[in-house]
C-alpha positions in Angstrom: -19.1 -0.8 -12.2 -16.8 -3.2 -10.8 -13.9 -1.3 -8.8 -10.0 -2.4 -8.5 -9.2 -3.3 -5.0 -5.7 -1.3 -4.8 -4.0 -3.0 -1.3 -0.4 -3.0 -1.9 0.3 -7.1 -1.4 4.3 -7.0 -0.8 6.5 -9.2 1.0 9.3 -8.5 3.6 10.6 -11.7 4.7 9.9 -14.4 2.3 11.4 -18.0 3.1 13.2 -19.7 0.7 12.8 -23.5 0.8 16.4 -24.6 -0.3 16.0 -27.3 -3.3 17.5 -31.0 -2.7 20.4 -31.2 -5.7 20.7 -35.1 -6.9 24.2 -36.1 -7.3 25.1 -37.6 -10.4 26.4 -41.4 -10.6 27.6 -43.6 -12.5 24.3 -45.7 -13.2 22.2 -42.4 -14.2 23.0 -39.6 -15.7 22.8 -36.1 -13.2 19.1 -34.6 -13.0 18.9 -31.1 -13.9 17.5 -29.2 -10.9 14.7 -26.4 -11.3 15.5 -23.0 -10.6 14.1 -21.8 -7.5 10.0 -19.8 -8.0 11.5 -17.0 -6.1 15.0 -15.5 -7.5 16.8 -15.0 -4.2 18.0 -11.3 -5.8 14.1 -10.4 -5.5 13.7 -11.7 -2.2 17.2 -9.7 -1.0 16.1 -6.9 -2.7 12.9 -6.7 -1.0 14.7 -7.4 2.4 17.0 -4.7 1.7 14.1 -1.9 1.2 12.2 -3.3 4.0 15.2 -2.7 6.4 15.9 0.7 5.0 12.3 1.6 5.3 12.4 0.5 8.7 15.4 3.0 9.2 13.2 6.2 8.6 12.0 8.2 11.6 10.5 10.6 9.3 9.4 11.9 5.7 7.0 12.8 3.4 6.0 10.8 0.0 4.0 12.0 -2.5 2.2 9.4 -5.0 0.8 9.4 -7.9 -1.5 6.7 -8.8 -3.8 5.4 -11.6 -6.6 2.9 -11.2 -8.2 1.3 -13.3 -12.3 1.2 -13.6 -13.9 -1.9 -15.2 -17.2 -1.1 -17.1 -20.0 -3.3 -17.5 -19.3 -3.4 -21.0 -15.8 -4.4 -20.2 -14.3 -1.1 -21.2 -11.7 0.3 -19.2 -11.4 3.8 -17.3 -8.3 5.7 -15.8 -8.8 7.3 -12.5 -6.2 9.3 -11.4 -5.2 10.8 -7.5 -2.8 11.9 -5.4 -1.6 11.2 -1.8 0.7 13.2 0.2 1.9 11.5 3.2 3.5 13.1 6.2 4.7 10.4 8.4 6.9 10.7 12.3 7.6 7.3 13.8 6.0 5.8 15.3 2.9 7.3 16.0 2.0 10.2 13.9 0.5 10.3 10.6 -1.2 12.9 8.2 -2.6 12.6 4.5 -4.2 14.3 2.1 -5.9 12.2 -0.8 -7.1 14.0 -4.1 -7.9 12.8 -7.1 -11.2 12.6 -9.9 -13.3 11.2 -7.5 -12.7 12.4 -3.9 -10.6 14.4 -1.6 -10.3 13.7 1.9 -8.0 14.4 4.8 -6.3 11.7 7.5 -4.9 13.1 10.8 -3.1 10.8 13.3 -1.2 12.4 16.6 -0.9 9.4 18.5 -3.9 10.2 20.8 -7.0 10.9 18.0 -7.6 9.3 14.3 -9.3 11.9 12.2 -10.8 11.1 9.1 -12.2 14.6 7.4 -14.1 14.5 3.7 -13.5 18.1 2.3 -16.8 18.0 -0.2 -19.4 17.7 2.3 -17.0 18.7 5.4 -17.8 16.4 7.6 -15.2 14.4 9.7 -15.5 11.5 12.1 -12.7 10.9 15.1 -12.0 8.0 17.0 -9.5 7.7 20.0 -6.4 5.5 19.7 -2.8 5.0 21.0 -0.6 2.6 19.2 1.8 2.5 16.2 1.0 3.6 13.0 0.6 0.1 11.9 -1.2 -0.9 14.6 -4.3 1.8 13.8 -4.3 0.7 10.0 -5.3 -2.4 11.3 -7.9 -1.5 14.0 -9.4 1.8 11.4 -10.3 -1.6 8.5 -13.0 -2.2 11.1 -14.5 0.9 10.0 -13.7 0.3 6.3 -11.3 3.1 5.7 -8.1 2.0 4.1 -5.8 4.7 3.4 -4.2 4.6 -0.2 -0.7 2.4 -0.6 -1.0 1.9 3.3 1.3 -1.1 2.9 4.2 1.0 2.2 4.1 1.4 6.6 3.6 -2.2 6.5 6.9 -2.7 4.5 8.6 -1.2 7.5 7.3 -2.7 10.2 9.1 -5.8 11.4 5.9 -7.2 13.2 3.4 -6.7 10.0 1.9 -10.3 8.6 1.9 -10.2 4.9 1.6 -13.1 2.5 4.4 -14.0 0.7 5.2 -14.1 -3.4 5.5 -17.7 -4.9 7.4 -16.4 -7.9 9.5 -13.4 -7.8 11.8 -12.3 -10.9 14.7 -9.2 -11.4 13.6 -7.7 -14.6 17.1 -5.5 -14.7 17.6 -1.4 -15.1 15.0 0.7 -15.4 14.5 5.0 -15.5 11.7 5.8 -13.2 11.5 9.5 -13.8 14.9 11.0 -12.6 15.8 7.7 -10.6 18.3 5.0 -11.7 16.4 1.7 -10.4 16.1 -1.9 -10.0 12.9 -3.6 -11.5 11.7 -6.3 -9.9 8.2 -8.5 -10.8 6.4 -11.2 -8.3 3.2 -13.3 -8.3 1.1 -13.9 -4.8 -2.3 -15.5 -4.7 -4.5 -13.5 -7.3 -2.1 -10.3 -7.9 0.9 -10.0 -10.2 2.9 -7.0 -8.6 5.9 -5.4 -10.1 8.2 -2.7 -8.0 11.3 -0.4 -8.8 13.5 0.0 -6.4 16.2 3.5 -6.5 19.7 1.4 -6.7 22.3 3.3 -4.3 22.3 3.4 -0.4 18.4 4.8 -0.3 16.9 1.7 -1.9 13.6 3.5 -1.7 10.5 2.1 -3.6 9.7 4.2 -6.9 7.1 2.8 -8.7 4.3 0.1 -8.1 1.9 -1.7 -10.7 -0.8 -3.8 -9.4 -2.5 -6.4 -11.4 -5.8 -7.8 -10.1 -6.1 -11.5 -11.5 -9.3 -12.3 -9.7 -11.2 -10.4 -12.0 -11.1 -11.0 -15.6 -10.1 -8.2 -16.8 -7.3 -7.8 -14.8 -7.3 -4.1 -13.9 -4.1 -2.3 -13.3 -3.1 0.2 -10.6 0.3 2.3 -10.9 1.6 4.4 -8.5 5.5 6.4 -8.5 6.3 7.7 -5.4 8.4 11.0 -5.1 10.6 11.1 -1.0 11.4 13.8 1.3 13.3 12.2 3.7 14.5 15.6 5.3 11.2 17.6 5.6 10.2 20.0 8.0 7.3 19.3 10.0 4.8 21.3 11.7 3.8 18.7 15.0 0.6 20.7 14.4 -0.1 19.1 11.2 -1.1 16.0 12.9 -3.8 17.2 14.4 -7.1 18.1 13.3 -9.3 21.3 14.1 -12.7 22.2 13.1 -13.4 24.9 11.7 -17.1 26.5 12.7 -19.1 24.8 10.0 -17.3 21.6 10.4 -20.1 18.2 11.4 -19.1 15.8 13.2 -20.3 12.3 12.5 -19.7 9.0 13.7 -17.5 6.1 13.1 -19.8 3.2 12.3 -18.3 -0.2 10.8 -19.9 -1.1 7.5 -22.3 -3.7 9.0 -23.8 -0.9 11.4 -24.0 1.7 8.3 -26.1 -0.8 6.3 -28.2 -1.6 8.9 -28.6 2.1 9.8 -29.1 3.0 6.1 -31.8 0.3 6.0 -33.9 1.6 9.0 -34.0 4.9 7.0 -35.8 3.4 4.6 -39.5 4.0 3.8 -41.3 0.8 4.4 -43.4 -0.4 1.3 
């Protein structure tokens, strides 16, 4: 089964590369100039979320996302899950991801990284200080990548992301109860379209993902649903094992399959 890779690829500070305009004269008739790849409306409206994003000292998002699964056959399968993010800048973090295929826990308090699988209760811990960006980065060692983690990317000022080489405004859109602006881009090998809520909370609504590296081109949706007044336990930062809790071992993916290979009976 080939699996949709579901890494939010959005852009907060795309360059525009101004277009030379050829004056007309009187020996040749004026060339007609080619509109720019990127609509500078998308690129503002981009800027404009990732500044407001930047703004928030604390919330909690919920998302609801769809991936697609690619069968051998070619036939497609919805997954569905949800992630509840409880996030205080800019060093605490806590999610919850559940869905058809897993449920797990993520604990941040700005001293421990907690990653706890519910099914088979284990968990695994690592210590860290830094921002929350800053431990997305050093966890990919270990191969954990939280859901939608760009969406902490989009509002951090010092986060490398590639940028779009076309970007389009769609125009109006309903995204459940929110009046929005819908917006569609191309980077590399992913088409990405976002809705952004219109207003003074340009907040980001809805996501589609489509993978063009694969040939079927699987999708991933997500709509996200804000609480940017919640009220947060500290405590739900950290985590605490309960008696029948195991604790395992952070190992990067290299170190797993070499592991999982020793295990193995020789022939």
């Amino acid at each position: 089964m080939k699996r949709m890779h579901a890494a939010l690829l959005g852009s907060l500070s795309l360059v525009m590369l101004a277009l030379p305009v050829q004056a007309a004269t009187a020996a040749a008739p004026a060339k007609t100039v080619a509109a720019p790849a990127v609509d500078p409306a998308a690129t503002a409206a981009l800027n404009r979320m990732g500044a407001y994003l930047r703004t928030l000292k604390e919330f909690d998002v919920t998302v609801y996302s769809t991936t697609e699964d690619v069968l051998d056959s070619g036939q497609k399968i919805m997954t569905n899950n949800q992630v509840h993010y409880v996030l205080k800048a800019p060093n605490m973090l806590a999610a919850t991801v559940s869905g058809d295929k897993i449920k797990r826990h993520y604990y941040y308090d700005g001293k421990t990284f907690t990653v706890r699988n519910n099914q088979n209760d284990f968990y695994a811990q690592v210590p860290f200080t830094g921002t929350i960006a800053q431990l997305l980065t050093e966890v990919e060692k270990y191969g954990v990548d939280l859901p939608l983690q760009d969406l902490f990317r989009w509002g951090d000022p010092t986060a490398v992301t590639g940028k779009p080489t076309e970007g389009i405004a769609i125009g109006d859109s309903k995204v459940v109860d929110w009046d929005t602006d819908h917006y569609a881009f191309r980077q590399g090998d992913v088409d990405f379209q976002v809705w952004i809520e219109k207003g003074d909370k340009p907040l980001p609504r809805k996501l589609v993902i489509n993978n063009l590296a694969d040939p079927a081109q699987p999708q991933y949706t997500a709509v996200m649903n804000w609480n940017l007044d919640p009220k947060i336990d500290p405590a739900v930062f950290t985590f605490t094992p309960d008696a029948n809790a195991k604790r395992i071992p952070f190992m990067t993916p290299e170190a797993l399959a070499a592991a999982t290979a020793a295990k193995k009976p020789a022939k």
